[in-house]
C-alpha positions as CSV (number, residue, x, y, z in Angstrom):
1,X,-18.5,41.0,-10.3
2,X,-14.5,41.3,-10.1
3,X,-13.3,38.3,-13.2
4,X,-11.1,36.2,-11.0
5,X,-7.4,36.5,-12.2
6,X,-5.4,33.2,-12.8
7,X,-3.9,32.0,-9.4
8,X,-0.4,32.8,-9.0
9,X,1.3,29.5,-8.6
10,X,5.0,29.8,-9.9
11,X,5.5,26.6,-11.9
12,X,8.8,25.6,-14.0
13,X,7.1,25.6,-17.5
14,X,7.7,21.8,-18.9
15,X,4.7,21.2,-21.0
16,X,0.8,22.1,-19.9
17,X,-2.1,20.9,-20.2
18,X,-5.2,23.4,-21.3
19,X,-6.6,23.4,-17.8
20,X,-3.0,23.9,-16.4
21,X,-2.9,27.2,-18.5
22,X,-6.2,28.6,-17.3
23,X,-5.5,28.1,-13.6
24,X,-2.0,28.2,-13.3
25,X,1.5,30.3,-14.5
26,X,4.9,28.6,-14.6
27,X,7.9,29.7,-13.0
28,X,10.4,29.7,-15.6
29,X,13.9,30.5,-13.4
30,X,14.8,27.0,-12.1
31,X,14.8,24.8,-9.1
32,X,17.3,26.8,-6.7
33,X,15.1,30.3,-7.5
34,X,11.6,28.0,-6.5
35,X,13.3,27.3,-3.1
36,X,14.6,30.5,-3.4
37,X,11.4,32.1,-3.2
38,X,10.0,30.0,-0.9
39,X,12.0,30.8,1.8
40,X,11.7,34.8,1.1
41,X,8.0,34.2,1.3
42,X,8.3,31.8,4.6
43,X,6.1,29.4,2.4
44,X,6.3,25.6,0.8
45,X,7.1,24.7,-2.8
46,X,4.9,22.1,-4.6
47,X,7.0,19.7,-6.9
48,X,4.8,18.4,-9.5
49,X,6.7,14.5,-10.5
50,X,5.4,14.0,-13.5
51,X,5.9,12.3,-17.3
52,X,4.7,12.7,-20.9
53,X,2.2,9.6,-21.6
54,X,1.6,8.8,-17.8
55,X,-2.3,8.4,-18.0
56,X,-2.2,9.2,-14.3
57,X,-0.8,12.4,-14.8
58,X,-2.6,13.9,-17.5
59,X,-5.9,12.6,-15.1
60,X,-4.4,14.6,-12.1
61,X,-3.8,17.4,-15.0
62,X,-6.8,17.5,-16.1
63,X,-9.2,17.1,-13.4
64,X,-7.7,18.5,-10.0
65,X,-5.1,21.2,-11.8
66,X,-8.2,22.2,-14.1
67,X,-10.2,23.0,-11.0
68,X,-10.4,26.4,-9.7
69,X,-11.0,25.7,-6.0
70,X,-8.6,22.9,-5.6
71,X,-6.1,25.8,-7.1
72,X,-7.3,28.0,-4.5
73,X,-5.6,26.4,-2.0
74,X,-2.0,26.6,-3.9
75,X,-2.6,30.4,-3.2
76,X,1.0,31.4,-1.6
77,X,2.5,28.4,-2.6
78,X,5.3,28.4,-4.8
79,X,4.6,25.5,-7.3
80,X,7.3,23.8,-9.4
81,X,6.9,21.3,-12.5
82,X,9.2,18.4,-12.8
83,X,9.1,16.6,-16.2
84,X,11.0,13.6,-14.7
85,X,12.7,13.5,-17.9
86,X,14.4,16.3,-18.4
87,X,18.3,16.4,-16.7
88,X,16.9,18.9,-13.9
89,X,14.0,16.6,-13.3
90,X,15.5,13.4,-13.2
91,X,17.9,15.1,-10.7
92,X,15.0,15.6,-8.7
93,X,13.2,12.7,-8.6
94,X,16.9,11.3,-7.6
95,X,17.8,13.4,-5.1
96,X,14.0,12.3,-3.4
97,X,13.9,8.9,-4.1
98,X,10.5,9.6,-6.6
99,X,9.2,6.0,-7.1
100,X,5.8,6.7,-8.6
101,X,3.6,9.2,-11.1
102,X,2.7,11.6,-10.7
103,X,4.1,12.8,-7.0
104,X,3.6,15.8,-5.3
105,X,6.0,16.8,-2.7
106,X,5.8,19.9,-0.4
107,X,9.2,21.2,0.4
108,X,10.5,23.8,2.3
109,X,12.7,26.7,1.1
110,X,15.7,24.7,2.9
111,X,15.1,21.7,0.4
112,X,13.8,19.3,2.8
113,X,11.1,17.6,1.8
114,X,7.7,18.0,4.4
115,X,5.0,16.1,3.2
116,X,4.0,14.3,0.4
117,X,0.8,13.3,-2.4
118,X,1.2,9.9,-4.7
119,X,-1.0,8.9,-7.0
120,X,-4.1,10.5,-8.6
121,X,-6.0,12.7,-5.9
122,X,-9.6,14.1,-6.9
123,X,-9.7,17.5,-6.7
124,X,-11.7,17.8,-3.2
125,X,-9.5,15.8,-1.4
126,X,-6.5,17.7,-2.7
127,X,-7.7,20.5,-1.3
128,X,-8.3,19.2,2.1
129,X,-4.5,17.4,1.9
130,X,-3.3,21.0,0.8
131,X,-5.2,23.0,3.7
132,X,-3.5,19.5,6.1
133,X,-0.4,20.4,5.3
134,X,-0.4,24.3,4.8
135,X,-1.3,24.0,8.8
136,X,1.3,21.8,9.9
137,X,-1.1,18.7,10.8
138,X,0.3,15.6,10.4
139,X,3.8,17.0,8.9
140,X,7.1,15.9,8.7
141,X,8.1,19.0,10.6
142,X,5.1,18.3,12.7
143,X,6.3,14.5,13.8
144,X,9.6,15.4,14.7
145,X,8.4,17.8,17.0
146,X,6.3,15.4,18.5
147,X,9.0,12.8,18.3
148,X,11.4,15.2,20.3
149,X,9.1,15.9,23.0
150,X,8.6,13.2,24.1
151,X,11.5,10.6,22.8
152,X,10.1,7.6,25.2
153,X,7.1,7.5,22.9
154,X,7.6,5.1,20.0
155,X,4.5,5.1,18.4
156,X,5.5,8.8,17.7
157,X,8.7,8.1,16.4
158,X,7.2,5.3,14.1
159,X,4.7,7.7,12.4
160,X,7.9,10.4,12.2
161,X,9.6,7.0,10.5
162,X,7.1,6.5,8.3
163,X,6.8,10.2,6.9
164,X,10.3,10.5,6.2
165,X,10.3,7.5,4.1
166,X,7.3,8.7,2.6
167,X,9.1,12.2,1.8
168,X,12.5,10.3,0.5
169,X,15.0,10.9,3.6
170,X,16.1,7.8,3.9
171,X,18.6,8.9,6.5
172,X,16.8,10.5,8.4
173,X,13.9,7.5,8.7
174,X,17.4,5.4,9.3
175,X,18.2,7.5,12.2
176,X,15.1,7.5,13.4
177,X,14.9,3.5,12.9
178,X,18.0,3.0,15.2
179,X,16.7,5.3,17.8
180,X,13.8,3.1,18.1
181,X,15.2,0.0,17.9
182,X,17.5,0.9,20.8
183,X,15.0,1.5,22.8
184,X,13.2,-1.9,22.2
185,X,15.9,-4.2,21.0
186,X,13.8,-7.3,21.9
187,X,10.5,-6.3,20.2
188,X,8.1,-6.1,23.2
189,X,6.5,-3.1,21.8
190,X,4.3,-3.2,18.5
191,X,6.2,-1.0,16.8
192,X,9.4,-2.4,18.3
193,X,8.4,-5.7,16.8
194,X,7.5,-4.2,13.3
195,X,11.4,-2.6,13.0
196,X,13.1,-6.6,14.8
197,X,10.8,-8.2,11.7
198,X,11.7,-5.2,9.1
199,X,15.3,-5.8,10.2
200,X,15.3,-9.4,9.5
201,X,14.0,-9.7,6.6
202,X,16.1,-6.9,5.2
203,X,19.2,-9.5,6.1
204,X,17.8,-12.1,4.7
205,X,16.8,-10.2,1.0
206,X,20.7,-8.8,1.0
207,X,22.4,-12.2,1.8
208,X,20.1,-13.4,-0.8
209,X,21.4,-10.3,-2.7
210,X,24.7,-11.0,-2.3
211,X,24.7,-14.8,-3.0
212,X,23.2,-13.3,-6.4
213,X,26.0,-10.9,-6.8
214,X,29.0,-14.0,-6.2
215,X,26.9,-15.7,-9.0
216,X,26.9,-12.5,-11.4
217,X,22.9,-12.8,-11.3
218,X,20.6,-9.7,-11.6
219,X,19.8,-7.9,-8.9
220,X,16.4,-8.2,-8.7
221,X,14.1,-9.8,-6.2
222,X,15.6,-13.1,-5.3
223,X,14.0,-16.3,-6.6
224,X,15.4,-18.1,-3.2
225,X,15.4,-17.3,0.1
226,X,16.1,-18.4,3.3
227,X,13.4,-17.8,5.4
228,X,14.3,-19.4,8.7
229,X,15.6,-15.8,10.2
230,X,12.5,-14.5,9.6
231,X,10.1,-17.7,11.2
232,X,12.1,-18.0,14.4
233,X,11.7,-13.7,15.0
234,X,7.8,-14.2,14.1
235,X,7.2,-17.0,16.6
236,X,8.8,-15.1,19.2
237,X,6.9,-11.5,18.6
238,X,3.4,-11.4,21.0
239,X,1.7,-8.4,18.7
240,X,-1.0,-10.5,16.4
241,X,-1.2,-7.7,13.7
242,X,2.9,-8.0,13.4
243,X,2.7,-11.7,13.3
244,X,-0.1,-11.6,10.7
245,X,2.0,-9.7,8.6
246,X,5.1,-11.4,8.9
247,X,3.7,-14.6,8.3
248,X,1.6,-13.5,5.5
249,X,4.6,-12.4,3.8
250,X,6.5,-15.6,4.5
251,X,3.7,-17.4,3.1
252,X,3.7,-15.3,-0.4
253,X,7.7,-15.9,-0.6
254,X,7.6,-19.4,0.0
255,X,4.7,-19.5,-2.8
256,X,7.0,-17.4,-5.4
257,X,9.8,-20.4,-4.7
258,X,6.8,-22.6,-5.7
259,X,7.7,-24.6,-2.1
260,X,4.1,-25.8,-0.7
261,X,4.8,-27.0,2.0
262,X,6.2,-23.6,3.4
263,X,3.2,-21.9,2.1
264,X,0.5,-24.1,3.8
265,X,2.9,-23.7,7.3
266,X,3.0,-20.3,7.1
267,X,-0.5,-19.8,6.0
268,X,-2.0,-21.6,8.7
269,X,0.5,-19.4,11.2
270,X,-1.1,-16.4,9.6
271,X,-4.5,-17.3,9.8
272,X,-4.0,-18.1,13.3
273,X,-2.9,-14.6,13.6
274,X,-5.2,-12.6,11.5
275,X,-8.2,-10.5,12.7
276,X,-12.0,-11.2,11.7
277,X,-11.7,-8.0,10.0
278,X,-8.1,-9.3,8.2
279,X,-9.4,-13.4,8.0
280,X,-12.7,-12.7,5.7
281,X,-10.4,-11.3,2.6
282,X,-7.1,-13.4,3.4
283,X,-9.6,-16.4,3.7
284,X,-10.6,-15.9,0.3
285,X,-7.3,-15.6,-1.4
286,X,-6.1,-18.3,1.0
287,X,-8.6,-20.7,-0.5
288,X,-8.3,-19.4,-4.0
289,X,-4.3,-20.2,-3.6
290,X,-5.0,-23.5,-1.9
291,X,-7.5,-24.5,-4.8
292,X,-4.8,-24.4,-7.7
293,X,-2.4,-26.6,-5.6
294,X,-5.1,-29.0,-3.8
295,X,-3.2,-31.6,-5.6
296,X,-0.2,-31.4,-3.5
297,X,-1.6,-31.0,-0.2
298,X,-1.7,-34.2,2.5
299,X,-5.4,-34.6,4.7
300,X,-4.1,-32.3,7.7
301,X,-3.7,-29.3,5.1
302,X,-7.1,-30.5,3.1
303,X,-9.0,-30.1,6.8
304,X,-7.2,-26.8,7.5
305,X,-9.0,-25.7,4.1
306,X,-12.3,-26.8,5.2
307,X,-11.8,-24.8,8.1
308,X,-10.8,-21.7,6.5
309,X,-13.6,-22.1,4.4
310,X,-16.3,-22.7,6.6
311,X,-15.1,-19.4,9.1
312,X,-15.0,-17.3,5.6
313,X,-18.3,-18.0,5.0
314,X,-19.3,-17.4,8.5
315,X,-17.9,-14.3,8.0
316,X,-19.5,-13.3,4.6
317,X,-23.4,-13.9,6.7
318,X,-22.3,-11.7,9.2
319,X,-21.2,-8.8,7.2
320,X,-24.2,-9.2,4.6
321,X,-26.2,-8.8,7.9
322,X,-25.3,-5.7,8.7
323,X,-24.0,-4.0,5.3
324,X,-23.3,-0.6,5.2
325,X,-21.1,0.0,2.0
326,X,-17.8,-1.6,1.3
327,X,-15.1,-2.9,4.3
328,X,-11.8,-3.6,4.7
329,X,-11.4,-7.0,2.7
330,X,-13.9,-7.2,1.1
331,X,-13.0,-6.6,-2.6
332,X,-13.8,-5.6,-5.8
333,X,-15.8,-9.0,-6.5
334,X,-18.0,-9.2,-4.0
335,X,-18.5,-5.7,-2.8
336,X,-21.3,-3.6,-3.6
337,X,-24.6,-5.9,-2.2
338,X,-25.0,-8.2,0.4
339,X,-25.9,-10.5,-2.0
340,X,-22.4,-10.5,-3.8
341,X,-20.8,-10.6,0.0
342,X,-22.5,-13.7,0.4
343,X,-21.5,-15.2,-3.1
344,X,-18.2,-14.5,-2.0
345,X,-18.3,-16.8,1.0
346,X,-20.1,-19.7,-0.8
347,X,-18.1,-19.9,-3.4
348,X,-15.0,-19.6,-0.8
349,X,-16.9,-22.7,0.8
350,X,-17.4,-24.7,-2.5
351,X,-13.8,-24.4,-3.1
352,X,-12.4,-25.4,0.5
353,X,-15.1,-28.2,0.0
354,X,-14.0,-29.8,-3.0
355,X,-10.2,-29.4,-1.7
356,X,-11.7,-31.9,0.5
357,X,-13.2,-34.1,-2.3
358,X,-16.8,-33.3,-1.6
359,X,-18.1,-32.2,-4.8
360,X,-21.7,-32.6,-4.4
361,X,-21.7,-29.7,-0.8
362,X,-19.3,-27.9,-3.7
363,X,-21.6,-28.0,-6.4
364,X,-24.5,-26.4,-3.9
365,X,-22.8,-24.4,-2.7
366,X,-21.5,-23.2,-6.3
367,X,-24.6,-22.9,-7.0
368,X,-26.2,-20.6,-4.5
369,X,-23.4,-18.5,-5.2
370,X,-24.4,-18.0,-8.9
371,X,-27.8,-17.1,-7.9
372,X,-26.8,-14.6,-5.3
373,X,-24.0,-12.8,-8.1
374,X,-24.8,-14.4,-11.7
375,X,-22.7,-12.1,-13.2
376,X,-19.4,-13.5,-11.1
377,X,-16.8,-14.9,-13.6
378,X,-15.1,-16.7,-10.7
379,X,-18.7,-18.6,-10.1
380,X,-19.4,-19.7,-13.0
381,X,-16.0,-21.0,-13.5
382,X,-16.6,-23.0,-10.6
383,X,-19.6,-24.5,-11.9
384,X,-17.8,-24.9,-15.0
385,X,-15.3,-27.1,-13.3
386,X,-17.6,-28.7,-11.5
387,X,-19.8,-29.7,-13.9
388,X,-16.8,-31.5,-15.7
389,X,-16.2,-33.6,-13.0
């Protein structure tokens, strides 16, 4: 049998790893020569984002670069190696707004970025993600055709948004943004709603921004916002799933300003919006949230727990019925079992319970959840409290 030769897959050398060395060889002539040959060969070029002493790298390294059929499907590829920080790679990673290690961006010989990997990626689903974009499925280039065929459609143009964020052309998803908007100035579509709530809350964070900036503060997130824009847009959007997460996100800024009353208003306007897919998870951490600052709340917000707490663990029976592996939700803690999906809800129901001052239904309920998942920290910390009381 024919020894299979090294696949060809013209990398910038910046430092390898053993399994890089087997499988791959490293262009050595420079960004503008990648693209270069990219276009001569009518093919893509792989950016490799990547840093010395990112664990995440040397994983994606070491396990999907050190395996010969996910590098079969780099065949034709041209394949370039970024150390983001070197001058050329940190160039790079500005020029595409890089964010995260290690990324892997497809780009054409033009330069302009056509899709896009983050994060770790096993070595099968690379290849599928490879062989995706290789045919054009799902593709920047892909979208805009879409987009331009038919220009009414704004579900296509959101997707088209999406990917060019996703690639770093912030320009272009800005174009794209205003197209749509114009179209649906008032929100009445889903995704016109989305961009009205993405918009407002962009002006609020920059007048928060710029208050900072008078102040000679940091730039960072702001530790105070005004967040009546943003309430009066979410109570007059229709789409559930918008309102869900607009009102979830008020909620979580009102609880980084440490103002509870805002957090239990917007809360309950988010739970009201939420799906039984969305409620069993945001129940949980609703609870959990609720539980450090039961101290604070007044009876109406106490009953609203209860509630919350009763439907979560309503929830949790149903899906322990009819398990089939892990759901959206659900979470590392109680995924896995039924049993540990049902320890989930009790506990979730021992908490909203003794929110309301009922400590013996707490401590049953604690209980049962320690037998169901003995090994959950969270219930035995329960009983813990409990049992001090």
């Amino acid at each position: 049998m024919k020894k299979a030769l090294p696949i060809l897959c013209l990398l910038a050398f910046a430092g390898t790893t053993i399994a890089q060395e087997r499988l791959v060889e490293w262009y050595p002539d420079g960004w503008s020569n990648a693209l270069g040959r990219a276009g001569a060969k009518d093919s893509l070029v792989l950016v490799m984002f990547w840093a010395q002493g990112s664990a995440q790298c040397d994983k994606l390294f070491q396990e999907t670069f050190g395996d010969p059929k996910a590098m079969a499907t780099l065949k034709d590829i041209v394949c370039y190696s970024a150390d983001t920080r070197s001058q050329e790679g940190h160039e790079l990673v500005q020029k595409y707004r890089i964010t995260s290690l290690p990324t892997m961006l497809f780009v054409k010989g033009d330069g302009r970025a056509e899709d896009g990997i983050v994060g770790f990626i096993p070595p099968e689903d690379f290849g599928r993600e490879v062989e995706r974009i290789k045919r054009g499925v799902d593709t920047r280039s892909a979208f805009e055709k879409a987009f331009a065929a038919k220009p009414a459609d704004l579900e296509a143009g959101f997707r088209l948004l999406v990917k060019l964020e996703e690639v770093g052309d912030t320009g272009g998803a800005r174009q794209v943004h205003e197209q749509i908007r114009a179209k649906d100035p008032s929100g009445a579509t889903e995704v016109g709603a989305r961009l009205l709530l993405s918009d407002t809350v962009e002006r609020v964070l920059e007048q928060a921004r710029g208050e900072k900036r008078e102040e000679r503060a940091s730039e960072e997130q702001p530790t105070h916002l005004d967040l009546a824009p943003v309430e009066e847009v979410l109570r007059q959007l229709e789409h559930a799933s918008v309102r869900f997460d607009g009102w979830s996100w008020v909620a979580s800024q009102y609880g980084l300003m440490e103002e509870c009353e805002g957090f239990v208003r917007a809360s309950r306007s988010a739970w009201s919006a939420a799906s039984d897919d969305t409620r069993f998870g945001y129940g949980r951490n609703l609870i959990a949230a609720l539980y450090e600052i039961q101290d604070q709340l007044e009876g109406a917000d106490r009953k609203f727990a209860h509630e919350v707490g009763r439907a979560v663990s309503k929830l949790a029976e149903a899906r322990a019925e009819s398990f089939e592996g892990c759901q959206e939700g659900c979470g590392e803690d109680c995924c896995g079992s039924p049993e540990k999906i049902l320890a989930s809800g009790f506990e979730t129901l021992a908490r909203a319970e003794l929110i309301n001052g009922e400590k013996a239904r707490a401590r049953r309920h604690a209980e049962r959840a320690a037998q169901l998942a003995p090994e959950s920290e969270s219930a035995k910390a329960l009983l813990a409290a409990l049992g001090q009381k």
